[in-house]
C-alpha positions in Angstrom: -8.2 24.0 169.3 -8.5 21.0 166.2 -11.6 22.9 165.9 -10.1 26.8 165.5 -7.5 25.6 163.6 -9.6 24.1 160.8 -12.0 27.1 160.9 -8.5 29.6 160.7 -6.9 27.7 157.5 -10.1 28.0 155.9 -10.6 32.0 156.6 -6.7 31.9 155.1 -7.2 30.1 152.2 -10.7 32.1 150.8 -9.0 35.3 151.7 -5.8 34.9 149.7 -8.1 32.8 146.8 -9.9 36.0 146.9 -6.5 37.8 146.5 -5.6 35.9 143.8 -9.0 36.4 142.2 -8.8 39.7 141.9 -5.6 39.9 140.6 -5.5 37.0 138.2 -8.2 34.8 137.2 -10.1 31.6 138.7 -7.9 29.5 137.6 -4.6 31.1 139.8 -7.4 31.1 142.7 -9.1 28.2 142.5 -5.6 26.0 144.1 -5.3 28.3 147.2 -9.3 27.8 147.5 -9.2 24.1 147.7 -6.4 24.3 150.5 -10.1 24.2 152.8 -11.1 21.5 151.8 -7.6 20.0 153.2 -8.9 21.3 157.1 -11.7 18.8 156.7 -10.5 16.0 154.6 -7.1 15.1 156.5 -5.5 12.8 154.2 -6.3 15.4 151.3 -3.0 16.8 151.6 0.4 16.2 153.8 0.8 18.1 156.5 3.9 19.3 155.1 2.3 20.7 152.5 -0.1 22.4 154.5 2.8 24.1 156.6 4.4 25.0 153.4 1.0 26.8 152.6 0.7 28.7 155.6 4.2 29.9 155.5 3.8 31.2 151.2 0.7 32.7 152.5 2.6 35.0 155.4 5.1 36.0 153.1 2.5 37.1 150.6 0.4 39.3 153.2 3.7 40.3 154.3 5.0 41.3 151.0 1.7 42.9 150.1 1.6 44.7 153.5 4.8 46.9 153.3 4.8 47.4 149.2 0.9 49.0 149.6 1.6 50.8 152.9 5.0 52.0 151.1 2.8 53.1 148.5 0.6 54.8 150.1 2.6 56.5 152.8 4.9 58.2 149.6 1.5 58.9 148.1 0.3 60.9 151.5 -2.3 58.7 151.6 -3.9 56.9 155.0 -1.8 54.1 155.6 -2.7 52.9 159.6 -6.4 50.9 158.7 -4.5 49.3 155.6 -1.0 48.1 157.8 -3.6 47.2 160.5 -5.7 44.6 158.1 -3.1 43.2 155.9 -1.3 42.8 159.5 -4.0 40.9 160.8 -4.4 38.3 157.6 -0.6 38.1 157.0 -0.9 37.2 161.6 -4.1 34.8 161.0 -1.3 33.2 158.4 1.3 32.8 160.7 -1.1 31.4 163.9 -2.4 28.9 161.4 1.4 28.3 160.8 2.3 27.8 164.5 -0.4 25.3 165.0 0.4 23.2 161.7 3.8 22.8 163.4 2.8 21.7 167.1 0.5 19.0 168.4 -2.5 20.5 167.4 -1.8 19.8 163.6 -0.3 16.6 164.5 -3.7 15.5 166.0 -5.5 16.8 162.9 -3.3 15.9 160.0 -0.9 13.2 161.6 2.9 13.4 162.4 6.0 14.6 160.4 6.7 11.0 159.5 8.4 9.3 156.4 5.1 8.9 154.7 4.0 12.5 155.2 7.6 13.7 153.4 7.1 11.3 150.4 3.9 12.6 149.7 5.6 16.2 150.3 8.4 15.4 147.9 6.4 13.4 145.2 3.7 16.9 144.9 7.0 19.0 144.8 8.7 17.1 141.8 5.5 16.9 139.9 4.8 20.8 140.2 8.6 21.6 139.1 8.7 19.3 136.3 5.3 19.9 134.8 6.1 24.2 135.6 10.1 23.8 133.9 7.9 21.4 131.2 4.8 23.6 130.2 7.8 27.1 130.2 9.7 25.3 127.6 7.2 24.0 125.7 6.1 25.5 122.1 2.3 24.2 122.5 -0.1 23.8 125.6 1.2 20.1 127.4 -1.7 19.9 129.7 -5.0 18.7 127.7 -7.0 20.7 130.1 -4.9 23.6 129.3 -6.3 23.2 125.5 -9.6 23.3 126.8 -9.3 26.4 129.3 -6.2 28.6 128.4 -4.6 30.1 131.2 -6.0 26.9 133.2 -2.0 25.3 133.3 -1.1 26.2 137.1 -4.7 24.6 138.5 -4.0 21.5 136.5 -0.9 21.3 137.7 -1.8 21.5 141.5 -4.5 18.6 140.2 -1.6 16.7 139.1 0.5 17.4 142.0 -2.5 16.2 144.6 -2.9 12.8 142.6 0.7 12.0 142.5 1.1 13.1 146.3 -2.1 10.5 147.2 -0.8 8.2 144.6 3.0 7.6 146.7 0.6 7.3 150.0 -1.1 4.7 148.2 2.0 3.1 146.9 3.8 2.7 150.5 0.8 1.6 152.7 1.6 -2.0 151.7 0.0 -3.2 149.0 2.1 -1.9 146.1 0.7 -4.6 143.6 -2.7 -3.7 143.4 -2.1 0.0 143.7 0.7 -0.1 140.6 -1.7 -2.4 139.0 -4.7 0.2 139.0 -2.6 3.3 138.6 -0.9 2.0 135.6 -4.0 0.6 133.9 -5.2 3.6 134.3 -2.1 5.6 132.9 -2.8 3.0 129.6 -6.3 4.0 128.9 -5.5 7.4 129.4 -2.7 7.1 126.8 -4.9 4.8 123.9 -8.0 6.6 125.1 -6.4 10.2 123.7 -4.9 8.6 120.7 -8.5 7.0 119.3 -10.2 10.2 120.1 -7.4 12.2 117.8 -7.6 9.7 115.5 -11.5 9.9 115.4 -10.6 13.3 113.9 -10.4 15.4 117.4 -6.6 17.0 116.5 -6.9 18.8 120.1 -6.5 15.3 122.0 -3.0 15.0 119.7 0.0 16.2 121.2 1.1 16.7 117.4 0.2 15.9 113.9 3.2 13.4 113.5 1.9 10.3 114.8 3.9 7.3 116.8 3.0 3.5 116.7 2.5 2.3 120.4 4.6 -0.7 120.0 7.1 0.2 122.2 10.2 -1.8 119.9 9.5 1.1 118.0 11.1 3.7 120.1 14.5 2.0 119.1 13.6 0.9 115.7 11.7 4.2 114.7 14.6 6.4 114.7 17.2 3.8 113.5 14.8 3.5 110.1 13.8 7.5 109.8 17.5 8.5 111.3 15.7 11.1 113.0 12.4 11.2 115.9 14.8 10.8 119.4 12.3 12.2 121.6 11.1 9.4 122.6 14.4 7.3 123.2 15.6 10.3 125.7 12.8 10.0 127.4 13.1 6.4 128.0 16.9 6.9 128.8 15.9 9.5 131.5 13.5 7.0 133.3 16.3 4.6 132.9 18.3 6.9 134.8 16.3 8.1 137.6 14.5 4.6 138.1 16.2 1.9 136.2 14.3 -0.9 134.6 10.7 0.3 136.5 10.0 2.0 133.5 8.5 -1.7 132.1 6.7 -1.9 135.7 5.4 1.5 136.0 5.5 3.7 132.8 5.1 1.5 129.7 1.7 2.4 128.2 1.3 -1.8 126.6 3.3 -3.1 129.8 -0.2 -2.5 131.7 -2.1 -4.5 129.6 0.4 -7.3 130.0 0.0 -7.5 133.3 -3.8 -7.4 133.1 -3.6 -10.5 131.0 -1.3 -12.5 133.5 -3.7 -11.5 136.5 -6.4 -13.5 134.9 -4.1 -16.4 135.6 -6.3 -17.9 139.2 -2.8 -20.0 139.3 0.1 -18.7 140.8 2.7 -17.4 138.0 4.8 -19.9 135.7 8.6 -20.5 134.6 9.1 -19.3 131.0 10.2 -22.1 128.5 14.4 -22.3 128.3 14.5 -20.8 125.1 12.8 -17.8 125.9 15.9 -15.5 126.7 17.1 -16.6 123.1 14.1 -15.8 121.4 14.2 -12.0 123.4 17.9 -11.5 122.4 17.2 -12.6 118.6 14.2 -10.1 118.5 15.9 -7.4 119.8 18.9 -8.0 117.0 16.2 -8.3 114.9 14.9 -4.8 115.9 18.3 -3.3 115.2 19.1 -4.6 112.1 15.8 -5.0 110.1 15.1 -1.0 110.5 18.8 -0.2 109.8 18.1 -2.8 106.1 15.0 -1.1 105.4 16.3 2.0 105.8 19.4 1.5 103.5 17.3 -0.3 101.1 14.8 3.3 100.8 11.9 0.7 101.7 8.9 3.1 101.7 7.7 3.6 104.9 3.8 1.8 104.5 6.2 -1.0 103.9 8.1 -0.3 107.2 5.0 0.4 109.2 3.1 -3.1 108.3 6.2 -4.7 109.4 5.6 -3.3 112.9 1.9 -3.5 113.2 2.1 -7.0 112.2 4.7 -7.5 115.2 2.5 -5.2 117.8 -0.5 -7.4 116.9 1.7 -10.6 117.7 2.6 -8.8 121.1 -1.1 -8.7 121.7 -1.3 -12.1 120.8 1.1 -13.3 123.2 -0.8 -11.5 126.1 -3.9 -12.7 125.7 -2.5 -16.7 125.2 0.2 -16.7 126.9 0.4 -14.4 129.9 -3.2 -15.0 130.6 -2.4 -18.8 131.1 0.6 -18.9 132.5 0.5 -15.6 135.1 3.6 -14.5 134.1 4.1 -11.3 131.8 5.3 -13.3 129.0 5.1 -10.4 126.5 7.5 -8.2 128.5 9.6 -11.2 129.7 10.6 -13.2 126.7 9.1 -10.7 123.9 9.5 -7.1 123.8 12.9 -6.0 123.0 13.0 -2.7 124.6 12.2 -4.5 127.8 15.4 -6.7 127.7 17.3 -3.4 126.6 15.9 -1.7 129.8 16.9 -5.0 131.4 20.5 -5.0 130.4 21.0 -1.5 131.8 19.4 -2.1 134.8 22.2 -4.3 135.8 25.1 -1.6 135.2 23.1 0.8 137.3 22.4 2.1 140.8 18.7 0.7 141.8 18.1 -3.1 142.8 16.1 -5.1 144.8 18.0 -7.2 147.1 18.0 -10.3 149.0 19.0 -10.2 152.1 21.7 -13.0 153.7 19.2 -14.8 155.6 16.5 -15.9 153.0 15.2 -18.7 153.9 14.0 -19.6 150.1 10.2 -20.3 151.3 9.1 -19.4 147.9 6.2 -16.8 149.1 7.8 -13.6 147.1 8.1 -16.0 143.8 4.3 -16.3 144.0 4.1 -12.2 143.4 6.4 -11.9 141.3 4.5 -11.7 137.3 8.3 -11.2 135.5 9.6 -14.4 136.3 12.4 -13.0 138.2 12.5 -14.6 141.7 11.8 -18.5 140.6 14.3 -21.1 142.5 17.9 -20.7 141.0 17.7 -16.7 141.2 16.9 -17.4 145.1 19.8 -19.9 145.6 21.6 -17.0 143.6 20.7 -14.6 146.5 19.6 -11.9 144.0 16.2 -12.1 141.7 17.0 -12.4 137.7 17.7 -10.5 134.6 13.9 -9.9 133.8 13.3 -8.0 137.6 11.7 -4.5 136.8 11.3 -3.2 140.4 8.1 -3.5 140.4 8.3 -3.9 144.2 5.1 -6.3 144.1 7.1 -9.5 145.9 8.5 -6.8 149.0 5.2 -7.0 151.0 5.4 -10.7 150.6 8.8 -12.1 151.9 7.4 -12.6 156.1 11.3 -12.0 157.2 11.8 -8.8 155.4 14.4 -10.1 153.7 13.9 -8.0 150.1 14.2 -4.5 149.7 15.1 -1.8 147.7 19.0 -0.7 147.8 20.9 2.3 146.4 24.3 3.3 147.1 24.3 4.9 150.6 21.0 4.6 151.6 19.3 2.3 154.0 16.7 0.1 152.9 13.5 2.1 154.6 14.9 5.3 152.5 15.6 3.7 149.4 12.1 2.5 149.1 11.0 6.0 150.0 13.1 7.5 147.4 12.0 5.3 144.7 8.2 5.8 145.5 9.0 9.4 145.3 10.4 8.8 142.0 7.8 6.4 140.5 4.9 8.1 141.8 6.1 11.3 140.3 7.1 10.1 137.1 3.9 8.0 136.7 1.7 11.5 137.3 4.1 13.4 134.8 3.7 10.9 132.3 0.1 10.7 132.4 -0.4 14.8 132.7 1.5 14.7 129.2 0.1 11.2 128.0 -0.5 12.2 124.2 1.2 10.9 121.6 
């Protein structure tokens, strides 16, 4: 029966690829056509998904069934060979349907579990966002899109498959390396399309009015031009839907911070006592200078050498200091927007918890690259100021003792939820990772 079903969803999903084909292009087909490869590769897709599938396909042949046989019966044309074939695809749909939803597709593409759903829900957020995203838009959002027009819906299916395998990734345990790797990756995607625009290919640009990746700049920016807010709402939506994970999962120089501290072969080190003063001073200091500039009608060469000079600092400080000491020391005690995102974090809904019954071994502390879980934030009973939700130190506590909490949600789904949410957000910012 494993057998049948795998041949059937693959006799459904060439059939209506073929329907699509011939009434739109490769691009509309090419999606529904790679829903075969799912019958073979199991952990392609959720199974979820693949029920979803079967059920869009039915109503499809359906729909198509009684609008031509409509047609054709008002037209006083032979209608019995047309009900009968569309009848028998928009059936083969529904079987393949039945089988998705009883043991036989459990045996093939594993149970109706929590991780099948995140995947589910992560490949559903991605494909409304990036749809609602790419209709609003003035100018193709998708680079492959500005390579092959009329190529936006298969890129976004692409999209939706890597952010559905990267939130199975992300819950099977070891959330450190995979955020690691998914978020280097994000960061050379990101500076990788901004040299190759600035190497004179325009198409790799998302526009012609260029940003500094220094990401103090996103406050300072539009305090000195008093204009440019783009990017500060888009930072104060992931605030919003994820709290401070943006500096854990999103931040396109964050990455390379924590590349830096992994070099460290010793576990990570306390940050010097005056570091929260020195992050508090910056981040006046990336208020106010931008606001004196700006009333002084400093031109703005003179503004932008102010913050190259402190991006190449930043740089500085990862390669010195995070690299020794294993801690993120750049995003810790030196980036301003950080300790902004910080500050909120603690007025809203996400946290990591721990639990009543720590026992204060110390095991999470060796995880955790922000310096947020060291000896008085465990006596405390709650990690520090500089936690970002990464989510790296969970897999390491042996009671179970830290978790994700939101307000009325258990712990098991509030971690699912988040994943949702950082997985998503991580594919929808690298789909659109052009400056």
């Amino acid at each position: 029966m494993t057998l049948f079903l795998r041949i059937l969803m693959t006799l459904c999903s060439v059939t209506t690829a073929a329907h699509f084909l011939r009434f739109g292009t490769l691009w509309d087909a090419l999606p529904v056509a790679a829903l075969a490869a799912a019958a073979f590769f199991p952990r392609l897709l959720p199974r979820p998904v693949l029920i979803l599938a079967a059920a869009a396909g039915a109503l499809l042949w359906a729909d198509q069934a009684m609008n031509l046989v409509s047609w054709r019966m008002n037209s006083g044309m032979p209608w019995m060979r047309l009900a009968l074939i569309l009848g028998a695809v928009c059936l083969a749909h529904l079987t393949a349907l039945m089988l998705l939803l009883r043991q036989t597709g459990a045996r093939v593409f594993g149970p109706l579990d929590g991780a099948a759903w995140v995947r589910t829900a992560t490949a559903l957020v991605v494909v409304s966002v990036l749809l609602l995203a790419s209709d609003k838009a003035r100018i193709p959002l998708l680079m492959g899109e500005r390579f092959f027009p009329g190529s936006g819906i298969f890129w976004i299916c692409a999209f939706a498959l890597y952010g559905s395998l990267v939130a199975g990734w992300l819950l099977n345990g070891r959330t450190a390396e995979v955020r690691s790797r998914i978020w280097t990756f994000f960061s050379a995607v990101f500076f990788g399309q901004l040299l190759l625009g600035l190497a004179g290919w325009s198409i790799f640009l998302m526009t012609d009015k260029l940003h500094l990746p220094v990401p103090a700049l996103i406050l300072a920016g539009p305090l000195y031009r008093g204009e440019g807010f783009f990017m500060p709402v888009l930072l104060g939506v992931s605030l919003l839907l994820m709290g401070p994970a943006w500096c854990s999962y999103l931040c396109y120089i964050g990455a390379w911070d924590d590349r830096m501290a992994r070099l460290c072969p010793a576990k990570p080190g306390p940050l010097p006592v005056w570091a929260p003063r020195l992050r508090a001073g910056l981040l006046a200091a990336t208020v106010l200078i931008p606001l004196v500039l700006r009333g002084l009608n400093v031109p703005w060469p003179w503004a932008l050498g102010l913050a190259t000079v402190f991006g190449t600092v930043g740089v500085g400080v990862m390669a010195f200091a995070s690299r020794r000491s294993g801690t993120m020391v750049h995003c810790t005690s030196y980036c301003p927007i950080g300790l902004v995102n910080n500050l909120l974090g603690r007025v809203l809904p996400w946290r990591v918890s721990i639990g009543s019954g720590c026992t204060q071994c110390g095991l999470c502390s060796k995880a955790c690259r922000y310096n947020a879980l060291n000896r008085i934030d465990l006596e405390k009973g709650r990690p520090g100021l500089t936690c970002s939700l990464c989510g790296d130190c969970l897999p390491r506590c042996p009671h179970g003792h830290l978790g994700y909490t939101f307000p009325g949600l258990t712990r098991g789904r509030a971690r699912q939820v988040f994943l949702v949410l950082a997985a998503a957000l991580h594919t929808v910012f690298l789909a659109v990772a052009r400056i």
